[in-house]
C-alpha positions in Angstrom: -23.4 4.7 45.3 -20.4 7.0 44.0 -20.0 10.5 46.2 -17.3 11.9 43.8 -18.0 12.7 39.9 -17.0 10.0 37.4 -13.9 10.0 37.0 -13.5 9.8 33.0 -14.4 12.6 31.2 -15.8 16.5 32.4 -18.8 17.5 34.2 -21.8 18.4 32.0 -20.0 17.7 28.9 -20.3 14.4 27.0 -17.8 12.1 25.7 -15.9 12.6 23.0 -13.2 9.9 21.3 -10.5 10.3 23.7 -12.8 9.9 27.0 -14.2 6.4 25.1 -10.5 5.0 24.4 -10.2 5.9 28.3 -13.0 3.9 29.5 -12.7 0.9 27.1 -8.7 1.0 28.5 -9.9 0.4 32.1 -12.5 -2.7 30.9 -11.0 -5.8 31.4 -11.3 -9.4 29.8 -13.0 -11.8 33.0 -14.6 -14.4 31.2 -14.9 -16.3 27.6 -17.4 -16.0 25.5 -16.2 -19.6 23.1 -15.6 -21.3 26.5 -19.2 -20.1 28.1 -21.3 -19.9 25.2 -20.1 -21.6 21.7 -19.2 -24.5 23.7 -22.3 -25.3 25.3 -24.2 -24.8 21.7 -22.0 -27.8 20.4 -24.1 -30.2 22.2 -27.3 -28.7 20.8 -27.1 -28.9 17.8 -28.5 -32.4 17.6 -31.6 -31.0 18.5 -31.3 -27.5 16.7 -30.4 -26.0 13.2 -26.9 -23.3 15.0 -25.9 -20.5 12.7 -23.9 -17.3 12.9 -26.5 -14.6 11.3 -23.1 -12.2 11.5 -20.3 -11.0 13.8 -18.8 -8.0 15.6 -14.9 -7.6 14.9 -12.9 -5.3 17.9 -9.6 -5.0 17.9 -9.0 -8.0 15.3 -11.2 -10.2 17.8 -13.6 -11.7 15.7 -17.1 -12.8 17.4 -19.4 -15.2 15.8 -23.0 -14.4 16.7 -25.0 -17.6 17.2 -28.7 -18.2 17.0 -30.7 -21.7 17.5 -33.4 -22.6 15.4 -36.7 -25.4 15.0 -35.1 -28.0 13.3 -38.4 -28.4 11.5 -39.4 -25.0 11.0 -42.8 -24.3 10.0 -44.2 -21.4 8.1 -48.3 -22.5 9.7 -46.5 -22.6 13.1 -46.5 -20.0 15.6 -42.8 -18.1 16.5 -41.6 -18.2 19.9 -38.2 -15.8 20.3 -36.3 -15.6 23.4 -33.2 -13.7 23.5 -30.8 -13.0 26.3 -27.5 -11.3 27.1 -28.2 -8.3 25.5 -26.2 -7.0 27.7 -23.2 -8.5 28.5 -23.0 -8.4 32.5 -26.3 -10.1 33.1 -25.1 -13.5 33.3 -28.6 -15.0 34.2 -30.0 -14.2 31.0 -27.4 -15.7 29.1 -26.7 -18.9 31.1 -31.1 -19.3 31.5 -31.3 -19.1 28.0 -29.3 -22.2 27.4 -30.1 -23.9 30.4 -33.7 -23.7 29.2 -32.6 -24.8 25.2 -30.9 -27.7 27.2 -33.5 -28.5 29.5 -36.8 -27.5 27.9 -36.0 -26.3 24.1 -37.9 -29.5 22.7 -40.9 -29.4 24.8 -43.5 -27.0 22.1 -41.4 -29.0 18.7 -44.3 -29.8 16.2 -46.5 -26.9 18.3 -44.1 -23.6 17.3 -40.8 -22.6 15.7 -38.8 -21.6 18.3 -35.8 -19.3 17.6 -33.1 -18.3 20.5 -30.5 -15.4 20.5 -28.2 -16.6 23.9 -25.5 -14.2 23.6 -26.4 -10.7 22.1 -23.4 -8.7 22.8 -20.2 -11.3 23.1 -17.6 -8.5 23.7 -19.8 -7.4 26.6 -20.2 -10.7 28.4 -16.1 -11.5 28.1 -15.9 -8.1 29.7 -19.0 -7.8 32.6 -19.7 -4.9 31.0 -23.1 -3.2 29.9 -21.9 -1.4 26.8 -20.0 -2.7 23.8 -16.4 -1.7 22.7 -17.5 1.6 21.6 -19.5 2.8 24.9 -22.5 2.2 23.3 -26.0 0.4 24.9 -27.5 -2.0 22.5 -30.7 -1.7 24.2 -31.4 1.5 23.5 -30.7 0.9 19.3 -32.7 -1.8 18.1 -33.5 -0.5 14.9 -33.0 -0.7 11.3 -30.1 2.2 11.1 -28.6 1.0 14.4 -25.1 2.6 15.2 -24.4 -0.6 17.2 -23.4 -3.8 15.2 -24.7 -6.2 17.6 -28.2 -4.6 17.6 -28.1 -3.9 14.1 -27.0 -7.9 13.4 -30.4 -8.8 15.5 -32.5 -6.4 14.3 -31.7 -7.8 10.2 -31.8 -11.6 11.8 -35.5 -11.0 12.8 -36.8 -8.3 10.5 -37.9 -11.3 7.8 -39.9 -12.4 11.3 -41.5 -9.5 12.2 -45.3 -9.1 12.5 -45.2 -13.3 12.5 -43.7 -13.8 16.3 -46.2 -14.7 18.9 -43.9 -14.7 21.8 -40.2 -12.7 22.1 -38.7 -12.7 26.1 -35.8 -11.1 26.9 -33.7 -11.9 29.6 -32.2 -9.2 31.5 -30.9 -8.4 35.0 -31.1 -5.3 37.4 -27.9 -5.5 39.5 -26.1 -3.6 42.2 -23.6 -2.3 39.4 -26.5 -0.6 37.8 -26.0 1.8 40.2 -22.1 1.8 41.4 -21.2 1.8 37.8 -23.7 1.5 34.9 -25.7 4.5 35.3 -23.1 6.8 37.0 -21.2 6.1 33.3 -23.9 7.0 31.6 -24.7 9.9 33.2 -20.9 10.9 32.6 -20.7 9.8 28.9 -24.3 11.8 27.8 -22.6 15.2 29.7 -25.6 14.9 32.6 -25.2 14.8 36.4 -26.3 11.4 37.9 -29.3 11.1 39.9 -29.2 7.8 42.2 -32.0 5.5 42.8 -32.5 2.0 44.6 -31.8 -1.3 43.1 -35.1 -3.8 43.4 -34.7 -6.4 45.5 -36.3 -9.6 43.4 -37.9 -10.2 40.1 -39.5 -8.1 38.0 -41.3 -7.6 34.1 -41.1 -4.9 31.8 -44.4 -4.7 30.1 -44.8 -2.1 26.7 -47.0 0.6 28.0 -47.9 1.4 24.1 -49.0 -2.4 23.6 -49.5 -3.7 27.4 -50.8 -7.6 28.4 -51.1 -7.3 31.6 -52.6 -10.8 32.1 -49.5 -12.5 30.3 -47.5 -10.3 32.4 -48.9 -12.3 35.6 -49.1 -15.5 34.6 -45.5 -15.3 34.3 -45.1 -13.3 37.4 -47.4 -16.2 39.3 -45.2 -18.5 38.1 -41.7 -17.0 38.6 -43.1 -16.3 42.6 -43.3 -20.1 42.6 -38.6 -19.8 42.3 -37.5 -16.9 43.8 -38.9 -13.6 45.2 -40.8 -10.6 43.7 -39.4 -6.6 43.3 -41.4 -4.7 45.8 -41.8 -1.3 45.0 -40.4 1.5 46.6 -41.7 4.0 48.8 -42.9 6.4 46.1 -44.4 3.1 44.6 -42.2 2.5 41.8 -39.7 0.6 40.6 -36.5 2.3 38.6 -38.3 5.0 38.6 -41.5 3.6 36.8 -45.2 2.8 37.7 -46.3 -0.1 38.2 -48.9 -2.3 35.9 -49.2 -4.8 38.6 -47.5 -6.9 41.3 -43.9 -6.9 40.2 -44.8 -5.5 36.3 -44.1 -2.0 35.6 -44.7 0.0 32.1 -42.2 1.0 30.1 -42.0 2.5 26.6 -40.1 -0.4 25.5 -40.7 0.2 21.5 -40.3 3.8 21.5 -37.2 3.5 23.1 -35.8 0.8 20.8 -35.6 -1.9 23.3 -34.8 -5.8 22.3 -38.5 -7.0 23.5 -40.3 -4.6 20.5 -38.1 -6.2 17.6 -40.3 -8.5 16.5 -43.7 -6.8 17.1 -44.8 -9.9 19.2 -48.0 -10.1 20.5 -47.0 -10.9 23.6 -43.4 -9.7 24.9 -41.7 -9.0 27.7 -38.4 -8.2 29.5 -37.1 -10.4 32.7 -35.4 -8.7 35.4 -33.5 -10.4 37.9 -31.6 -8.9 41.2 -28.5 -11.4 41.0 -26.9 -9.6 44.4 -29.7 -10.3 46.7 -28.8 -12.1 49.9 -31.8 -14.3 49.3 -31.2 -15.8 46.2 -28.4 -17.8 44.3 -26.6 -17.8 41.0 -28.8 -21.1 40.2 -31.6 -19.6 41.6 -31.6 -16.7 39.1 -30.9 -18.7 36.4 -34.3 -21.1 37.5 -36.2 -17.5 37.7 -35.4 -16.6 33.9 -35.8 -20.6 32.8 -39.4 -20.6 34.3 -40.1 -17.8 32.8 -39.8 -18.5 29.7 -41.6 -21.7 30.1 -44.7 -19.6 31.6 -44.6 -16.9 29.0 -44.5 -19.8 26.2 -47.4 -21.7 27.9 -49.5 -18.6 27.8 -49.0 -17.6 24.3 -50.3 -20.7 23.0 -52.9 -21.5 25.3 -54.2 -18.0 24.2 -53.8 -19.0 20.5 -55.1 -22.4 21.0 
C-alpha cells in the first residue's frame, strides 16, 4: 500500500494532458495481444462465425476487436453474452473466456445464441494495465456517447441486442495491484487523496442493486465454491467497500455507473471477481473459477426460462 503521494501529477488537482503523456510513458508493452488472443480464435472459428465489430488505433498500432458468434443464430433463441477483459490486467477473464469457448462454447448450440467479447480493451492487456492509452476506465463508460473507443465499440456491437439478452457475465478480477497501483492512480488522476482498503481474498459476484437476482447470484456462487474459495468479508462486513447481498455477492449500482454487466439489459447479469494473488489458488485455478462460472450462470438462465 503506497506511504508517499503518487508520484505523477499534484495533490488535489487532477490530470491534465501532460500528467497523461507521463503516465502512459512509464506503461510498458509485457504481453501480445495477436499472440494471446487472435491466435487462439483461429481455431474457433470452425465452430463460430469471428468478426472485428471495430478497432482502437494508438500510436499507429491498430487493434482489431474480435467477437464470437452462434454459427446458427436464431432470432426465437434466447441470447447468452459473456464478455471478459474489460480490463486489460485481469488475465483470468480473458484467458476463462476462451478456455470456456474451447472447452464448453457448443454445449447450449440449438438451445441459445451465444455471443462472446474475449478481449475488450487489447491495448490494456499488452500493457497489464487497467486503463486504456488515454488514462481512461472503460468500465465506468459503457454508454452510447462513451469517450472511450473500446467501450463505445461494445456498447454499438450490442445495442441492436439489447432488451433481447437473457444472460451477459463479465469476467473481471480484484487483484493486489488494485490497491498498490490501480486506485492510488485514480485517486491521483481525479485530483482526490487515496483512501486504502483490503483486497478480498477469493471469489466474488457483483449483483445490480437497481435490478438484483440474488438466487442466480448463488447458484453460481454454489457452484464456483465447488473450484476455488469464496471472498470473506471484512470486519466492517463488506467487501470493497460494499454490502453484501449474500455469501460472497455484494450490490453494486452496476447500471448507473455504466458498468459492462448493464449493456445489454439482461435479465440475469453479473460481474466475476477473482483474487489471482492469493496463496491458495493458481493461475489455472482462476481461470476454472471464471469457466464454471459461466457454465452455472448459463445453466440457470435457461432452466429459469425453460
Amino acid at each position: 500500500m503506497p506511504s508517499a503521494p503518487y508520484p505523477i501529477g499534484t495533490p488535489g488537482q487532477a490530470w491534465g494532458p501532460t500528467e497523461v503523456a507521463a503516465w502512459r510513458a512509464g506503461v510498458v508493452r509485457q504481453r501480445s495481444y495477436t499472440a494471446d488472443v487472435l491466435a487462439a480464435l483461429e481455431p474457433l472459428r470452425q465452430d463460430f462465425d469471428v468478426s472485428e465489430y471495430g478497432a482502437v488505433v494508438y500510436d499507429d498500432q491498430r487493434f482489431a476487436l474480435m467477437v464470437l458468434r452462434s454459427r446458427h443464430w436464431r432470432d426465437d433463441l434466447p441470447t447468452l453474452v459473456v464478455t471478459g477483459g474489460v480490463h486489460g490486467y485481469e488475465t483470468s477473464g480473458v484467458m476463462g473466456a476462451l478456455q470456456f469457448l474451447r472447452e464448453h462454447g457448443l454445449e447450449t448450440a440449438g438451445r441459445a445464441n451465444l455471443l462472446t467479447v474475449p478481449c475488450v480493451s487489447p491495448w490494456a492487456y499488452e500493457r497489464v494495465q487497467r486503463w486504456n492509452r488515454d488514462a481512461q476506465d472503460p468500465n465506468r463508460n459503457f454508454r452510447p456517447d462513451s469517450p472511450v473507443g473500446e467501450s463505445a465499440a461494445l456498447v454499438a456491437l450490442l445495442a441492436p441486442l439489447r432488451g433481447r439478452v437473457l444472460l451477459h457475465i463479465d469476467l473481471h478480477e480484484t487483484t493486489d495491484s488494485d490497491e498498490a497501483e490501480f486506485r492510488p492512480a485514480l485517486a491521483a488522476r481525479d485530483g482526490e487523496a487515496f483512501a486504502p482498503d483490503s483486497v478480498p481474498d477469493g471469489f466474488y459476484l457483483v449483483d445490480d442493486e437497481d435490478r438484483p437476482e440474488p438466487e442466480f447470484q448463488r447458484a453460481v456462487i454454489d457452484a464456483v465454491a465447488q473450484v476455488t474459495h469464496i471472498a470473506p468479508p471484512d470486519a466492517q462486513g463488506l467487501i470493497i467497500g460494499c454490502p453484501l447481498q449474500s455469501p460472497g455477492v455484494i450490490r453494486y449500482a452496476v447500471t448507473r455507473k455504466n458498468l459492462c454487466a448493464a449493456i445489454t439489459a439482461a435479465r440475469f447479469s453479473t460481474t466475476t471477481e477473482v483474487y489471482p494473488d492469493s496463496p491458495r489458488t493458481t493461475p489455472q485455478q482462476c481461470i476454472a473459477a471464471q469457466v464454471t462460472a459461466v457454465r452455472a450462470a448459463i445453466a440457470y438462465a435457461l432452466s429459469a426460462t425453460a
